[in-house]
C-alpha positions as CSV (number, residue, x, y, z in Angstrom):
1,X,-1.8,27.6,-2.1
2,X,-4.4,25.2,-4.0
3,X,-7.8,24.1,-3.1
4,X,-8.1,23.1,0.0
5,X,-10.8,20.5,0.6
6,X,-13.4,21.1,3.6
7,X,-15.1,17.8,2.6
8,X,-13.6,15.0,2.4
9,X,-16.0,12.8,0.0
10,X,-17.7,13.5,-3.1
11,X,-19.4,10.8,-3.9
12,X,-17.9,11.1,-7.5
13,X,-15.9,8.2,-6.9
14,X,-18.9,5.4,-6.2
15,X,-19.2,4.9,-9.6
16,X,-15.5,2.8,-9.8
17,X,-14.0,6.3,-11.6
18,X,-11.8,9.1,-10.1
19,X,-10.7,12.7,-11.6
20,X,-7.6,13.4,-12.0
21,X,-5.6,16.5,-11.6
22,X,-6.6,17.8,-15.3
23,X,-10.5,17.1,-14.9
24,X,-10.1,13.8,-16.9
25,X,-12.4,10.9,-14.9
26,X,-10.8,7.5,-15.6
27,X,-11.3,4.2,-14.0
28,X,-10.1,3.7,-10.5
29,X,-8.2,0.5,-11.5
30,X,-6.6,2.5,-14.5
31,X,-2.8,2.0,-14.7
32,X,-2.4,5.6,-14.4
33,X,-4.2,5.5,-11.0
34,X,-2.4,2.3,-10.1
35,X,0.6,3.7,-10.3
36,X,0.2,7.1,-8.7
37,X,-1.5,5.3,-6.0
38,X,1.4,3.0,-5.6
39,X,4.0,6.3,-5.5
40,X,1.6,7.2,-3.0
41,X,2.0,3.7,-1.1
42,X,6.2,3.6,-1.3
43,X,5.4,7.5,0.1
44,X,3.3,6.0,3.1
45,X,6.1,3.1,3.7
46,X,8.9,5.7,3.8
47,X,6.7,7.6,6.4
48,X,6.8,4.6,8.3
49,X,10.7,4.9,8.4
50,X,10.4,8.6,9.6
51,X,8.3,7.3,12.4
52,X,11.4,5.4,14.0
53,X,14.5,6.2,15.8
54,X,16.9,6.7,12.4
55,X,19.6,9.3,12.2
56,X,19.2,12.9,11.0
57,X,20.8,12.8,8.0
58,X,18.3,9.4,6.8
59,X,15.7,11.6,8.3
60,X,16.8,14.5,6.4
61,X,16.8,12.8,3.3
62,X,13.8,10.9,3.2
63,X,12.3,14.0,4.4
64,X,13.0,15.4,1.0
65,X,12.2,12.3,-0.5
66,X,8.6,12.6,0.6
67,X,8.2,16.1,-0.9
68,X,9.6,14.2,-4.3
69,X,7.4,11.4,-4.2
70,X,4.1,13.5,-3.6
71,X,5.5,15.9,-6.8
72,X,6.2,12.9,-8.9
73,X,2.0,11.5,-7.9
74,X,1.0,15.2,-8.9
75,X,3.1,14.7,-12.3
76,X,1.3,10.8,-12.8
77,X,-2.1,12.7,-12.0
78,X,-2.3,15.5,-14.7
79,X,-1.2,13.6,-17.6
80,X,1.8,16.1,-19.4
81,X,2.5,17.7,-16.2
82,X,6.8,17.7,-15.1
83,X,7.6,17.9,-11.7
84,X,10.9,15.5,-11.6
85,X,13.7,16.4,-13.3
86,X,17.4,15.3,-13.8
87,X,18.6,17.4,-11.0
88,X,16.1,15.2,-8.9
89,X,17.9,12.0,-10.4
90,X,21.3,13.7,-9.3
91,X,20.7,14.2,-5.9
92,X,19.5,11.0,-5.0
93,X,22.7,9.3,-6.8
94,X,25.1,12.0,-4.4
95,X,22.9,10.9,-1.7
96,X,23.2,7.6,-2.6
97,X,26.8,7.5,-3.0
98,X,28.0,9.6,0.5
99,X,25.6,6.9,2.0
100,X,27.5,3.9,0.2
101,X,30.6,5.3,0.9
102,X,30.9,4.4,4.5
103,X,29.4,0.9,3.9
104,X,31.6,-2.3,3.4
105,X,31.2,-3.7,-0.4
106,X,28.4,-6.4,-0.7
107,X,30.0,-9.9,-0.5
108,X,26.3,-11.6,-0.1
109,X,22.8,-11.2,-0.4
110,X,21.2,-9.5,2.2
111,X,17.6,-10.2,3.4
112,X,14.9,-7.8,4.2
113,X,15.8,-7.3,8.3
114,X,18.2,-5.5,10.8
115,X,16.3,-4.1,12.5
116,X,12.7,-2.6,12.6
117,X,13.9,1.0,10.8
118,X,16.0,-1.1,8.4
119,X,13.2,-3.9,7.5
120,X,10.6,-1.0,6.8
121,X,13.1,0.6,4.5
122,X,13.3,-2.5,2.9
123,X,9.8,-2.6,2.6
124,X,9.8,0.8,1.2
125,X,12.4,-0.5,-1.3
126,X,10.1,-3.2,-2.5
127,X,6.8,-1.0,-2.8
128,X,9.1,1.8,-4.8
129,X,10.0,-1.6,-6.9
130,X,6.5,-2.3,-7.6
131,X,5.9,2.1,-8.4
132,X,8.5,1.6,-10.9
133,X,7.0,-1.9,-12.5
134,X,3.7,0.1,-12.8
135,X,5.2,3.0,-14.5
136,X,7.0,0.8,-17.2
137,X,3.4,-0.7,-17.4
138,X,1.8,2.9,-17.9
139,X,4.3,3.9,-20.1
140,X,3.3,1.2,-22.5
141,X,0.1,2.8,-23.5
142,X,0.6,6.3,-22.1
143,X,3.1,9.2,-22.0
144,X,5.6,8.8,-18.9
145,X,8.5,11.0,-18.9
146,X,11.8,8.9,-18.3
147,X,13.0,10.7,-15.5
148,X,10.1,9.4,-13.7
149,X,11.1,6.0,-13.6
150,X,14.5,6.7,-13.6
151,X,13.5,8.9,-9.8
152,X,11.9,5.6,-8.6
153,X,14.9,3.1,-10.1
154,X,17.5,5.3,-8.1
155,X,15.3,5.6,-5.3
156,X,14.7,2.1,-4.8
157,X,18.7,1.9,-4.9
158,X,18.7,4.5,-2.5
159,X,16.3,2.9,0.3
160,X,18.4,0.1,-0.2
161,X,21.3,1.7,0.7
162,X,19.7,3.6,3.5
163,X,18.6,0.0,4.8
164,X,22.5,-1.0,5.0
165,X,23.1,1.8,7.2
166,X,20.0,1.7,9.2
167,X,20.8,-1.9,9.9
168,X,24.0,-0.9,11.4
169,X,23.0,2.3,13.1
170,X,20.7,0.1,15.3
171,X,23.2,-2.5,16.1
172,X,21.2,-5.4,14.8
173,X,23.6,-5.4,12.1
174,X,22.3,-6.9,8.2
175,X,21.1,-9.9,7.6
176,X,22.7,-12.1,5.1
177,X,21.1,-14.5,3.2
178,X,22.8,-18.3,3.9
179,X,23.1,-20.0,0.3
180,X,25.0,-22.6,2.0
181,X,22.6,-23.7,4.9
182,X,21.2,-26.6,2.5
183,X,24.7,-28.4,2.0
184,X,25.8,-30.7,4.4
């Protein structure tokens, strides 16, 4: 097991910098931070799912999706470090797939909604969205392995997905957006 922390501040931090998991101090608004702190947001939001009534195999698979996310924030924080890998990738599309499989083909847009499981997986979508834009930004300037933003570009397909079926689960069914409700 790693260090375990029997006090919670430092104090290193007050200064506007934070270590990160190779010793390296950097700015707290660093896009390396920014982004590992927004893995560790979509993480959070996806917790928020687990806190409602959802069924076990969502459960189950955002259950493992946690453990990925807090891996992939350990790989963003010790710069060269791997911990998602193509097999990672692969699961989520099965996943993904047996989850789409039993849902009726998209015919319009759906809104963030359908319930309260299925509108904070949407929000979980959106905050996974945003991990993804900041690791594009990182990788700009600093090494990001690919599989890394390929992990949040099929998760964010994933939640989606999951949102679908959550929707339904509860009864409240999806929302779809109205394009026509101007006309006429």
């Amino acid at each position: 097991m790693g260090n375990r922390l029997s006090k919670i501040y430092t104090r290193t931090g007050d200064d506007g910098s934070t270590g990160l998991g190779d010793g390296a101090r950097v700015s707290k608004d660093s896009a390396r931070v920014s982004a590992y702190g927004t893995v560790d947001e979509a993480n959070s939001a996806i917790g928020i799912v687990l806190a409602c009534d959802i069924p076990e195999a969502v459960r189950h698979v955002l259950v493992a999706v946690q453990h990925q996310m807090f891996d992939l924030g350990g790989e963003l924080c010790i710069p060269g470090h791997a911990a998602i890998f193509d097999a990672d990738i692969d699961r989520l599309e099965a996943q993904l797939d047996g989850f789409n499989a039993d849902l009726p083909p998209l015919k319009d847009f759906i809104l963030p909604g359908g319930g309260i499981a299925a509108a904070h997986c949407h929000l979980a979508r959106t905050i996974c969205r945003r991990a993804e834009r900041d690791l594009v930004t990182l990788s700009r300037h600093d090494a990001v392995r690919p599989e890394a933003i390929r992990f949040l570009n099929r998760l964010s397909d994933l939640l989606f997905v999951v949102s679908r079926v959550l929707a339904r689960a509860s009864g409240h069914g999806e929302v779809l957006w109205n394009h026509d409700r101007r006309k006429g």
